[in-house]
C-alpha positions as CSV (number, residue, x, y, z in Angstrom):
1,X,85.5,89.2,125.5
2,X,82.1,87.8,124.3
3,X,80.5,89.1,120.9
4,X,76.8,88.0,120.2
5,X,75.2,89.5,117.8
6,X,71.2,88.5,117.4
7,X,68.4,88.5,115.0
8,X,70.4,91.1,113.1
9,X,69.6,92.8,109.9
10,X,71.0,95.7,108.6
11,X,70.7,98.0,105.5
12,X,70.0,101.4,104.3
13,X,66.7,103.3,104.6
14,X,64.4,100.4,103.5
15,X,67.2,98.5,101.6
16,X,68.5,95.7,103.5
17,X,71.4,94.4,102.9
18,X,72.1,91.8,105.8
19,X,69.3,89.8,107.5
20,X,68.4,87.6,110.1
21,X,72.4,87.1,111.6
22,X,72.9,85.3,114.5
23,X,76.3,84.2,116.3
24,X,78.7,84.3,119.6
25,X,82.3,84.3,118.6
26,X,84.6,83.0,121.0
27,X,87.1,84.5,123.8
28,X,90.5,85.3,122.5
29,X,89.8,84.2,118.8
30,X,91.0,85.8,115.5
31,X,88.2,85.8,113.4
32,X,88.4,86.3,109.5
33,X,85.8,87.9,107.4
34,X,85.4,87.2,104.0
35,X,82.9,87.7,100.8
36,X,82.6,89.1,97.5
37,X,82.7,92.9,96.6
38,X,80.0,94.5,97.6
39,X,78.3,91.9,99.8
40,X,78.0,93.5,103.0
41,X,81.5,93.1,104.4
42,X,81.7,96.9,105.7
43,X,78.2,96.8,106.5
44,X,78.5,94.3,108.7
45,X,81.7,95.6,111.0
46,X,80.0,99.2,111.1
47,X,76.9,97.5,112.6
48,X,78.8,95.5,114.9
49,X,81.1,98.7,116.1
50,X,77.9,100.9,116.5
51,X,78.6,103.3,113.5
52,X,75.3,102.1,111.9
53,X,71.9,101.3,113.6
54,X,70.3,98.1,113.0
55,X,67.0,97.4,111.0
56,X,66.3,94.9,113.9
57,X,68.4,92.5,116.3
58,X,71.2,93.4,118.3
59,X,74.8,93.0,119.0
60,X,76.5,93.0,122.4
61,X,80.2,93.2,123.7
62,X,80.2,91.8,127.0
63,X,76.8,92.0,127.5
64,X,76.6,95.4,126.5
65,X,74.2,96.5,123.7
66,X,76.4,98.1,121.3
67,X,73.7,100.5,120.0
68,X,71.3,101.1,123.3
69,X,74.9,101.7,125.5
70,X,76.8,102.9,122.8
71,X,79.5,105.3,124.7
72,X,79.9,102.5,127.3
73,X,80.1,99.7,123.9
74,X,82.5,102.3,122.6
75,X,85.3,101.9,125.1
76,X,85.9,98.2,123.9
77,X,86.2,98.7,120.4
78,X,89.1,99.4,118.3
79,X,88.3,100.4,114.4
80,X,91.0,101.2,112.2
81,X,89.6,104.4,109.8
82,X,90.2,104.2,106.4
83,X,92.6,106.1,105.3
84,X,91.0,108.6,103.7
85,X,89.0,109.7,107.0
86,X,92.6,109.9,108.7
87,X,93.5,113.9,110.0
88,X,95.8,114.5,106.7
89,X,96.9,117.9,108.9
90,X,98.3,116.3,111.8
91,X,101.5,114.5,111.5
92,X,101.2,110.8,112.8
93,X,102.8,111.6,116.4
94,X,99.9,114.1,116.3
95,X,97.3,111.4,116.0
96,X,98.6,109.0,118.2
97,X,98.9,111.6,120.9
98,X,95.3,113.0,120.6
99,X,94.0,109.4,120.7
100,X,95.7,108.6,123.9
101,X,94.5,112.0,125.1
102,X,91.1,110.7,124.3
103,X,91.3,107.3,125.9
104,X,92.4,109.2,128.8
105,X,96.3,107.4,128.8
106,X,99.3,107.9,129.9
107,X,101.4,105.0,130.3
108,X,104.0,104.2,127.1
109,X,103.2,100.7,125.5
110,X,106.1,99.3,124.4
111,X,104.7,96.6,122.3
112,X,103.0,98.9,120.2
113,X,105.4,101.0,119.7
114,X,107.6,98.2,119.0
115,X,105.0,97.5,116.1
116,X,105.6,100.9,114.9
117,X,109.4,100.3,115.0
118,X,108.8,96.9,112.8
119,X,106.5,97.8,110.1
120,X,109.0,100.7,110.0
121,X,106.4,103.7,110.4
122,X,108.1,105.1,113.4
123,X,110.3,107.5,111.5
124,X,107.9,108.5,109.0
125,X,105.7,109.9,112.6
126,X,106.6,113.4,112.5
127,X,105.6,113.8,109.2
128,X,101.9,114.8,107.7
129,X,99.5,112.0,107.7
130,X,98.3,113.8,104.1
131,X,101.8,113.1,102.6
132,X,101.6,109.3,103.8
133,X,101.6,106.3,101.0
134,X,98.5,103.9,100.9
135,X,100.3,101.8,102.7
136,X,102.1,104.3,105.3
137,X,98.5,105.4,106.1
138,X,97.0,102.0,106.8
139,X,100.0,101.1,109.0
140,X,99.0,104.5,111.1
141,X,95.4,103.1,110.9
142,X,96.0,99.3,112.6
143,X,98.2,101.5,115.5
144,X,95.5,103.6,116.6
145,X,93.0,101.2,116.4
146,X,95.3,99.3,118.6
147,X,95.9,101.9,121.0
148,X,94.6,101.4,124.8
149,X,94.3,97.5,124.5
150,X,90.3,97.6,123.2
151,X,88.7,93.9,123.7
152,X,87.2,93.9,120.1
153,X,89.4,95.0,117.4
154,X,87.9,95.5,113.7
155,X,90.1,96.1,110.5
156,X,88.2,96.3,106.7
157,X,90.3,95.2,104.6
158,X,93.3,97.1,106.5
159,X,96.6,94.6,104.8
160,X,95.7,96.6,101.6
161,X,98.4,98.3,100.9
162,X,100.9,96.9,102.7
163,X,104.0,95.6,101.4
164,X,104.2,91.5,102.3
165,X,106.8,92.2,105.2
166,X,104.8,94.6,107.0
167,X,101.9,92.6,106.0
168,X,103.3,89.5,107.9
169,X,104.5,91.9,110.7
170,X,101.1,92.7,111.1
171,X,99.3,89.5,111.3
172,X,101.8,87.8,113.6
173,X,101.2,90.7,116.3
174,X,97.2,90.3,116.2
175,X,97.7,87.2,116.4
176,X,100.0,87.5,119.9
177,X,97.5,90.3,120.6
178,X,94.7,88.1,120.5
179,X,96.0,85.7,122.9
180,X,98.0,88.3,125.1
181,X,94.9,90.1,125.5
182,X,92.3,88.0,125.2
183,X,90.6,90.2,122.8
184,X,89.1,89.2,120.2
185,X,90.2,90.4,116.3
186,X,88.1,90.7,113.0
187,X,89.7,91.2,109.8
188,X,88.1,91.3,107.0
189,X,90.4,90.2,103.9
190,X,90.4,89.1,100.3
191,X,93.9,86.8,101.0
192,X,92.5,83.4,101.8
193,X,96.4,83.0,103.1
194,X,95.8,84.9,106.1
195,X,92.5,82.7,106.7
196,X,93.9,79.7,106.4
197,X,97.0,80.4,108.4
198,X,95.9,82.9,110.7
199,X,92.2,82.8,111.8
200,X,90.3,80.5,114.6
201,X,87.3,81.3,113.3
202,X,85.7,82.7,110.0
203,X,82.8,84.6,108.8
204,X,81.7,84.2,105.4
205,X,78.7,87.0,103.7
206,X,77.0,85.2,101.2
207,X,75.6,86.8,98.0
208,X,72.2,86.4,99.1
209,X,73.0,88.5,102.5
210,X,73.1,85.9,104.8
211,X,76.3,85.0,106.9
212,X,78.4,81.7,107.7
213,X,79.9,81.4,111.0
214,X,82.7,78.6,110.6
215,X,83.4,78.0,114.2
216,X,87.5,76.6,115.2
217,X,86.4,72.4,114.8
218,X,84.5,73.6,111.5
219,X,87.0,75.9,110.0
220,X,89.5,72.9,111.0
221,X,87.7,70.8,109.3
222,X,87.7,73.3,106.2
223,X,91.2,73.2,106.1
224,X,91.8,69.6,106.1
225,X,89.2,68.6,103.6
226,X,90.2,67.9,99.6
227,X,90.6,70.2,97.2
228,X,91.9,73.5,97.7
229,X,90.6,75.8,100.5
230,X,90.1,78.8,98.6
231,X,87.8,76.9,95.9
232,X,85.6,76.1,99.3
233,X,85.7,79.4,100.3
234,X,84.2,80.7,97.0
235,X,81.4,78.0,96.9
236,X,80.5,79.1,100.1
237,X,80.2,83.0,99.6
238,X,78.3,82.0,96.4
239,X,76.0,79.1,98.4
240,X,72.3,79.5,98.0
């Protein structure tokens, strides 16, 4: 799966808040996304998964313009909802079944059900989504997004929430996902942890709107400088 995104900008009515972005992450690469509150993080992944039209530029999955081809885009893209735009009045079996229905499935995957089983949200399935924890609801989230193998897989900030067992659960399957696959994943995330251990490649979103692609040799290179990692992630997000 190739993402290329070009001479992007994006924003709101005549407010923009990213500009002039330009990058092609690699095949099978787990990409982290990072940058301070506010910055354009969200922005950015709802551009990239069509939910927002650009200013200017493009982005493309496989060649396919993600906005000019957008049902086509669409079956390649996996994007976990936040929780609060999850069907509180279906139980999670409900939602998982409706999305296969959708994606037009009907073999069983095991290893995603096996996720389920893990980050223990299997039994809590027949219940109503609207009753779910924080947590229980984000868990639901990452499984749908997950459902029918998409190539490009986006989660905002989707570990919030999660208790630090399910949490790890959850990174170690992306992370087998990624290369079972050969998709490619974006998370965006606050826990430089996850970066560091985790992610091939990284995105940072500056204060001043622009964006930092830290390719695998660079982001290696990152990790095995001096000082601490995080304190050269923060200059970086706060870079001129």
């Amino acid at each position: 799966m190739s993402l290329t995104i070009e001479n992007l900008s994006v924003g709101f009515g005549q407010r923009t808040i990213l500009r002039g972005i330009n990058l092609q992450l690699a095949k099978a690469s787990f990409v982290g996304l990072i940058g301070a509150n506010g910055s354009g993080k969200s922005t950015l992944l709802r551009a990239i998964s069509g939910q927002i039209p650009p200013q200017s530029g493009s982005v493309k999955i496989n060649g396919v313009d993600v906005h000019a081809e957008r049902p086509l885009a669409l079956t390649q893209i996996g994007y976990a909802l936040e929780p609060s735009l999850l069907p509180a009045r279906l139980t999670g079996h409900q939602a998982i079944a409706l999305t296969r229905k959708i994606l037009n499935l009907t073999a069983a995957d095991l290893s995603l059900e096996s996720l389920n089983v893990q980050t223990r949200l299997e039994p809590l399935l027949d219940q109503l989504i609207g009753r779910y924890s924080l947590g229980t609801q984000q868990k639901l989230a990452i499984s749908l997004a997950l459902i029918g193998h998409p190539a490009l897989v986006i989660f905002d900030e989707s570990l919030n929430g999660l208790d630090p067992r399910s949490a790890l659960i959850v990174k170690q399957y992306l992370r087998e996902y990624v290369q079972r696959q050969q998709a490619t994943v974006i998370l965006a995330t606050h826990a430089v942890g996850a970066v560091e251990r985790y992610c091939d490649e990284l995105l940072i979103v500056t204060e001043q709107g622009t964006v930092t692609h830290l390719n695998p040799q660079e982001l290696e290179q990152l990790r095995q400088s001096e000082g601490s990692m995080e304190e050269a992630l923060i200059a970086r997000i706060a870079a001129p």
